[in-house]
PLY file of the C-alpha trace (Angstrom):
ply
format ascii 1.0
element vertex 152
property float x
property float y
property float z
element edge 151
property int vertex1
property int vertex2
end_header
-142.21 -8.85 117.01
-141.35 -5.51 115.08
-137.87 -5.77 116.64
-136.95 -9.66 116.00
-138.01 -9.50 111.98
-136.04 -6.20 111.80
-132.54 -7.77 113.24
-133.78 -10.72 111.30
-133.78 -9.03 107.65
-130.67 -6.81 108.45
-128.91 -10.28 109.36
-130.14 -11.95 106.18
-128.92 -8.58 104.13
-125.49 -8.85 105.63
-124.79 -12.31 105.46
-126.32 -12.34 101.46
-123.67 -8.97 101.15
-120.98 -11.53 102.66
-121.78 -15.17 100.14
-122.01 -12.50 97.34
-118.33 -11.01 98.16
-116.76 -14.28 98.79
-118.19 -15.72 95.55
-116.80 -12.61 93.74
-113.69 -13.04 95.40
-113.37 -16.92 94.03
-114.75 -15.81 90.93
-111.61 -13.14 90.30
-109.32 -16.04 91.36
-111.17 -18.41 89.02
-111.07 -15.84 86.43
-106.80 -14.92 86.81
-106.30 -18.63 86.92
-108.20 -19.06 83.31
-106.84 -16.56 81.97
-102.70 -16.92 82.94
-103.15 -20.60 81.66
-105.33 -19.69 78.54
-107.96 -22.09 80.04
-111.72 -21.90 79.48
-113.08 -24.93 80.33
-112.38 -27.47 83.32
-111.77 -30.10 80.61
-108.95 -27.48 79.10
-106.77 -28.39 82.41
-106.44 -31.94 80.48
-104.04 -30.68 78.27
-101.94 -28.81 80.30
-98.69 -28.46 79.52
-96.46 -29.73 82.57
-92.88 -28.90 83.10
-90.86 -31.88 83.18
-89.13 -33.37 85.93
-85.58 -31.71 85.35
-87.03 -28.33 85.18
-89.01 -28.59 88.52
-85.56 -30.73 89.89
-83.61 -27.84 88.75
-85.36 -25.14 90.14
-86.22 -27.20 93.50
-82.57 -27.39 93.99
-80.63 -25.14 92.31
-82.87 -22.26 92.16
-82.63 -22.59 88.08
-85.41 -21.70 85.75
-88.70 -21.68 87.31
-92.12 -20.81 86.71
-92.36 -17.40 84.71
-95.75 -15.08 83.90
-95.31 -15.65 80.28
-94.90 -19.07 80.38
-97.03 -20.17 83.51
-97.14 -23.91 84.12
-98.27 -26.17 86.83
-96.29 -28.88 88.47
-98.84 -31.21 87.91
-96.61 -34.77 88.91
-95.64 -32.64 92.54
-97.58 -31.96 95.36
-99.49 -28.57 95.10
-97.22 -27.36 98.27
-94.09 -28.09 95.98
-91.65 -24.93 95.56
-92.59 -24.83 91.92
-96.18 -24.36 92.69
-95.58 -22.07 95.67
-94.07 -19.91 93.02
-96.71 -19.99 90.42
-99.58 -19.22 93.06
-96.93 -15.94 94.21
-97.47 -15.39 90.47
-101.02 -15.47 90.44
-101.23 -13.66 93.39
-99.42 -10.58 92.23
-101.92 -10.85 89.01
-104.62 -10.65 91.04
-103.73 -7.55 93.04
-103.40 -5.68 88.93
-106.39 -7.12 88.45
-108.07 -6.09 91.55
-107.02 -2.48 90.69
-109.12 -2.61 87.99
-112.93 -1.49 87.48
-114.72 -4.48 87.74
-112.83 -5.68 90.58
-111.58 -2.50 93.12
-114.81 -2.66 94.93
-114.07 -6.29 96.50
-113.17 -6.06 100.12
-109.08 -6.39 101.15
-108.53 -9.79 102.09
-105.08 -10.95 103.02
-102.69 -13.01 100.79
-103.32 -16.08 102.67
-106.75 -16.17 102.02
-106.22 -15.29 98.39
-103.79 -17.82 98.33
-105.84 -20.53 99.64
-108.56 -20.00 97.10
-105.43 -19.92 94.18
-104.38 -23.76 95.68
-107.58 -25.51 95.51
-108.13 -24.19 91.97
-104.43 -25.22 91.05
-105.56 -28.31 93.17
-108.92 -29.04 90.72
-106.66 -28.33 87.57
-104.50 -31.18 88.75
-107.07 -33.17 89.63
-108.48 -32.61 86.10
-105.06 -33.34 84.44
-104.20 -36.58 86.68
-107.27 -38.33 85.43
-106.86 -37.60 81.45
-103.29 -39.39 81.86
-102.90 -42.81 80.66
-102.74 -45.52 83.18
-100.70 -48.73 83.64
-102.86 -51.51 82.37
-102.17 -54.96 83.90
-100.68 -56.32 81.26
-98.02 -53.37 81.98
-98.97 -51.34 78.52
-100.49 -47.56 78.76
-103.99 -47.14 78.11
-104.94 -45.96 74.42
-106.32 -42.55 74.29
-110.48 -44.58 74.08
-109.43 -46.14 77.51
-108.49 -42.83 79.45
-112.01 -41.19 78.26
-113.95 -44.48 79.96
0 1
1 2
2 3
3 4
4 5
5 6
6 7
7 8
8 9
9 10
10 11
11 12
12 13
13 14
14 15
15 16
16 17
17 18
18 19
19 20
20 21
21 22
22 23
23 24
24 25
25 26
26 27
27 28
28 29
29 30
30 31
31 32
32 33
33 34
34 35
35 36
36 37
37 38
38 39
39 40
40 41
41 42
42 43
43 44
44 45
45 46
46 47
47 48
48 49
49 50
50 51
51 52
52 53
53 54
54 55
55 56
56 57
57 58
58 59
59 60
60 61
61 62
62 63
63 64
64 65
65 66
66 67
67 68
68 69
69 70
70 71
71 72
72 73
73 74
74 75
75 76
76 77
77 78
78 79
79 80
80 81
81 82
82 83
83 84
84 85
85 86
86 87
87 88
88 89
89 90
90 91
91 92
92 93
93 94
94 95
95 96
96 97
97 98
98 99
99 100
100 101
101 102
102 103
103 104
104 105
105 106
106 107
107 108
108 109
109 110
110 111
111 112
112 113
113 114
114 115
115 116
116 117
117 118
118 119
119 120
120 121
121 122
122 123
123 124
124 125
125 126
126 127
127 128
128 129
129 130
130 131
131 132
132 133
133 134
134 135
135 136
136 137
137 138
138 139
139 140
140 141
141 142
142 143
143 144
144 145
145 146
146 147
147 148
148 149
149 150
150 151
């Protein structure tokens, strides 16, 4: 019996050691994300500002503008997969390797891009989530909701 609750604690240390390092991981993501949009809270992702639909055209097929680190925006009419949000989660990706450099965050364990990148698309995924349903709506009558209407 001495045997079985040993493996058993040394199991439920390693798998606590692994939900702890994933959650930091998410929570460094999280925490880039916030801060390259100046977001604090989920509601915040409401008033993002958007490019518009020439700039993302533009850059889709010319290669033109584009997002930029010092003026990071989400393509929040595209899909998430869209060029212009490919290129702002290669963005946030390169911020979080500088940030993972840092103090608080060097002792995380190496995961690869991909994974780092998954975690940046569902939280570029919630923002637009968050952003899609704080935009007015057609009414039936074919006029946009007033600002009381989007709130309900």
């Amino acid at each position: 019996m001495g045997k079985e609750n040993f493996l058993c604690e040394c199991l439920t240390l390693v798998l606590s050691i692994y939900i702890k390092q994933l959650i930091a991981k998410k929570d460094l993501v999280q925490t880039v994300c916030r801060e390259s949009f100046g977001v604090v809270t989920n509601e915040e992702w409401a008033l993002h500002k958007a490019p518009t639909p020439k700039e993302v055209t533009e850059y889709d097929l010319e290669g033109k503008g584009g997002p930029s680190a010092d003026d990071l925006c989400i393509n929040m009419r595209g899909k998430v997969s869209s060029k212009w949000n490919h290129a702002v989660g290669e963005l946030l990706l390169d911020t979080i390797h500088k940030w993972k450099q840092g103090q608080a965050w060097n002792s995380l364990p190496e995961r690869s891009d991909t994974y780092l990148l998954k975690i940046v698309t569902e939280q570029l995924e919630h923002a637009r989530t968050v952003w899609r349903d704080a935009q007015p709506r057609v009414k039936v009558d074919g006029a946009l909701e007033d600002l009381a209407e989007v709130e309900e």
